[in-house]
C-alpha positions as a LaTeX table, in Angstrom:
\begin{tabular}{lrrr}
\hline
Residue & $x$ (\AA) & $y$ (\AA) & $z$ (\AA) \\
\hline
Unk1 & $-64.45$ & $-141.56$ & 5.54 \\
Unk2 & $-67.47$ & $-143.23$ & 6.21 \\
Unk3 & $-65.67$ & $-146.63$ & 7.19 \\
Unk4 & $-63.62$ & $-144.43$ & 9.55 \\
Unk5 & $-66.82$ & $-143.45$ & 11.40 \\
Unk6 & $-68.36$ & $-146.81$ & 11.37 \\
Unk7 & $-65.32$ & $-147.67$ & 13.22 \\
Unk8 & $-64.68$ & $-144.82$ & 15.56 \\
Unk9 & $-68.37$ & $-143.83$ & 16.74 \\
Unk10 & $-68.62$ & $-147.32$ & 18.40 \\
Unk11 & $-65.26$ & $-147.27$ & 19.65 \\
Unk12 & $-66.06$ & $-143.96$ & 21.38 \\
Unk13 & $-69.54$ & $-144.68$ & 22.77 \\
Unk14 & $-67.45$ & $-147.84$ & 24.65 \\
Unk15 & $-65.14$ & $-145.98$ & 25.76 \\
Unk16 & $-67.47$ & $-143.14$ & 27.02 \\
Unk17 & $-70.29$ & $-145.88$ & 28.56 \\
Unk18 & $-66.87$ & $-147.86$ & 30.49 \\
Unk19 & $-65.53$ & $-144.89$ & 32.17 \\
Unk20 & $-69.14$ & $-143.66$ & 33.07 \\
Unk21 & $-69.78$ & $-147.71$ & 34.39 \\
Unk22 & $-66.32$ & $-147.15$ & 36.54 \\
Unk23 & $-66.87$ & $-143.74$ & 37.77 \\
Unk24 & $-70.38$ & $-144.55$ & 38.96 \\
Unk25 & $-71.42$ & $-144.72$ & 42.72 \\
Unk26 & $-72.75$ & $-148.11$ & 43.44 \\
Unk27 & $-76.11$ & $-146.92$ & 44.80 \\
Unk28 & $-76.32$ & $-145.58$ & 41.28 \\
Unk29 & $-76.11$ & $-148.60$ & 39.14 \\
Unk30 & $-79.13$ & $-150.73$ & 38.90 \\
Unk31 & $-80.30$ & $-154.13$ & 37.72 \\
Unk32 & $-76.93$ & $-155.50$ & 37.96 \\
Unk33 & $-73.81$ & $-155.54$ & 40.08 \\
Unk34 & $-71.38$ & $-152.40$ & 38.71 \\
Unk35 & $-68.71$ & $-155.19$ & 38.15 \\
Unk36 & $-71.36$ & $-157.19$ & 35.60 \\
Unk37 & $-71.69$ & $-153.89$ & 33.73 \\
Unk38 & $-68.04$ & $-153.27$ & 32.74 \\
Unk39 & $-67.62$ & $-156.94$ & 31.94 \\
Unk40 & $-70.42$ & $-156.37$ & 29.77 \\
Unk41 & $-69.67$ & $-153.13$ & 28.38 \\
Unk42 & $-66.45$ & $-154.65$ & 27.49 \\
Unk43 & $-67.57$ & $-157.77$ & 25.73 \\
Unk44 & $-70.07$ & $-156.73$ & 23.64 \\
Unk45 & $-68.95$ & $-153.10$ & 22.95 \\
Unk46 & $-72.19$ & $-151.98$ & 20.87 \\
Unk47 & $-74.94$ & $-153.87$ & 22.72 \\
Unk48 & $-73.55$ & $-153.39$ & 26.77 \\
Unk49 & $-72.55$ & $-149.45$ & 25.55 \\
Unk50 & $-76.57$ & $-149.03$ & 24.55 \\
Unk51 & $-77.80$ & $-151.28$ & 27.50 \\
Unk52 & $-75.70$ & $-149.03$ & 30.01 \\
Unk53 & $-76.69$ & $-146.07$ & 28.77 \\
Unk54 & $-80.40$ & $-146.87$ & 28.81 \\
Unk55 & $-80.54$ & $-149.38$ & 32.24 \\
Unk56 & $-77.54$ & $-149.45$ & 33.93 \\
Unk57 & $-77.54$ & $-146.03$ & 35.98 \\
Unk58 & $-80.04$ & $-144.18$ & 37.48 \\
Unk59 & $-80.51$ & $-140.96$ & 35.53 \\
Unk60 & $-81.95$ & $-137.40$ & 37.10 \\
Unk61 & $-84.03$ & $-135.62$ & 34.62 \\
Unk62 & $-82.07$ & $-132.35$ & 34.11 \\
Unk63 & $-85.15$ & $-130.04$ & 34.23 \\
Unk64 & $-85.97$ & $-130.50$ & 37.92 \\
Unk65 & $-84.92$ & $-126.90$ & 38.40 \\
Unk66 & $-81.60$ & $-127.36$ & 40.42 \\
Unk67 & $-78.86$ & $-125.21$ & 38.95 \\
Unk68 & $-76.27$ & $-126.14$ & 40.77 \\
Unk69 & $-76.00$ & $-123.12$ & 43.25 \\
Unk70 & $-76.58$ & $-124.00$ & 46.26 \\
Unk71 & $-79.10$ & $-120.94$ & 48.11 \\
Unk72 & $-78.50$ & $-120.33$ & 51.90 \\
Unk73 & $-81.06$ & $-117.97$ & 51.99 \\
Unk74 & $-84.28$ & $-120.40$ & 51.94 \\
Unk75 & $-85.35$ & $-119.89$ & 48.92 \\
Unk76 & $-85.89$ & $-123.62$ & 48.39 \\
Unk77 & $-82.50$ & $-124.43$ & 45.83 \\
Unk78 & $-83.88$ & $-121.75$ & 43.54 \\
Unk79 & $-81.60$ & $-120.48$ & 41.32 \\
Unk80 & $-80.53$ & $-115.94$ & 41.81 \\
Unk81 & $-79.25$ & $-113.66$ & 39.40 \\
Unk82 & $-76.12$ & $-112.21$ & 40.73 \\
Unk83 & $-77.51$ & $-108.85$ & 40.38 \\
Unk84 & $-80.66$ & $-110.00$ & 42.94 \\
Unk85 & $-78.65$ & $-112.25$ & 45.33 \\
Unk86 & $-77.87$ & $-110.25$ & 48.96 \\
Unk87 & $-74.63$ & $-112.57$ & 49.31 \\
Unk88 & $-72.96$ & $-111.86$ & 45.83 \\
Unk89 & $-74.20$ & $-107.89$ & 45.70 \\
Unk90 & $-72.26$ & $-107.63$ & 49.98 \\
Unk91 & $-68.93$ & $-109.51$ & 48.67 \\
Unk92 & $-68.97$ & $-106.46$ & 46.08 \\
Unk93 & $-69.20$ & $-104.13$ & 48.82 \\
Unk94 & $-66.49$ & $-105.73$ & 50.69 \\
Unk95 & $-64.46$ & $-106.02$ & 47.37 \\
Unk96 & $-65.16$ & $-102.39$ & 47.07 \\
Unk97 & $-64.24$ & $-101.16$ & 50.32 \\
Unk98 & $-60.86$ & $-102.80$ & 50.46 \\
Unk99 & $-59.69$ & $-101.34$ & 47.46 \\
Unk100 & $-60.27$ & $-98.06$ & 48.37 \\
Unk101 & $-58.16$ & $-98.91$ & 51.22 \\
Unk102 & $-55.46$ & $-100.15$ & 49.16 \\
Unk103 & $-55.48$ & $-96.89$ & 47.23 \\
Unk104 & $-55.60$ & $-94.15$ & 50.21 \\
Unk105 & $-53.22$ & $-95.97$ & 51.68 \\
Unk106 & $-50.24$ & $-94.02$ & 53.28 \\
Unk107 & $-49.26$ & $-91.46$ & 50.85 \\
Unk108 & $-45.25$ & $-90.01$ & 51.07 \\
Unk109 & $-45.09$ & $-86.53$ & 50.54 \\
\hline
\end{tabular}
């Protein structure tokens, strides 16, 4: 079992570090041209897959508080809990009000 990992651990961080070399934006890739990366990534599997994932792209720090919802309201990109955002609380109202529609709607006697 353990000669199975030894084998498919590598195997997978090349194949991982390639596509993310290939999928990068070039403004993202530094010290070398994207092209040099993959070449490298594919000739020396191990070392390029370690060098790529520690040089070869720029990498955001995930706590800089962006969450991935994007705020209209101002709040500078902070992130809302449904139950305090204005937006999500009047597309329940709207929800709300059309299915009360839909149920008085013309009733046959």
């Amino acid at each position: 079992m353990l000669r199975v990992l030894m084998f498919l651990v590598p195997l997978a961080l090349s194949v991982y570090a390639f596509i993310d070399c290939i999928s990068t934006k070039e403004e993202d890739v530094r010290h070398m041209p994207k092209p040099l990366w993959a070449i490298l990534v594919l000739l020396f599997p191990l070392v390029g897959s370690i060098s790529w994932m520690i040089a070869g792209k720029k990498r955001s720090p995930a706590a800089e508080g962006w969450s991935g919802v994007r705020d209209r309201g101002g709040r500078g990109g902070q992130w809302v809990a449904p139950d305090d955002n204005p937006d999500f609380l009047k597309s329940l109202g709207e929800d709300n009000k059309e299915d009360n529609k839909k149920d008085e709607g013309p009733k046959d006697s």
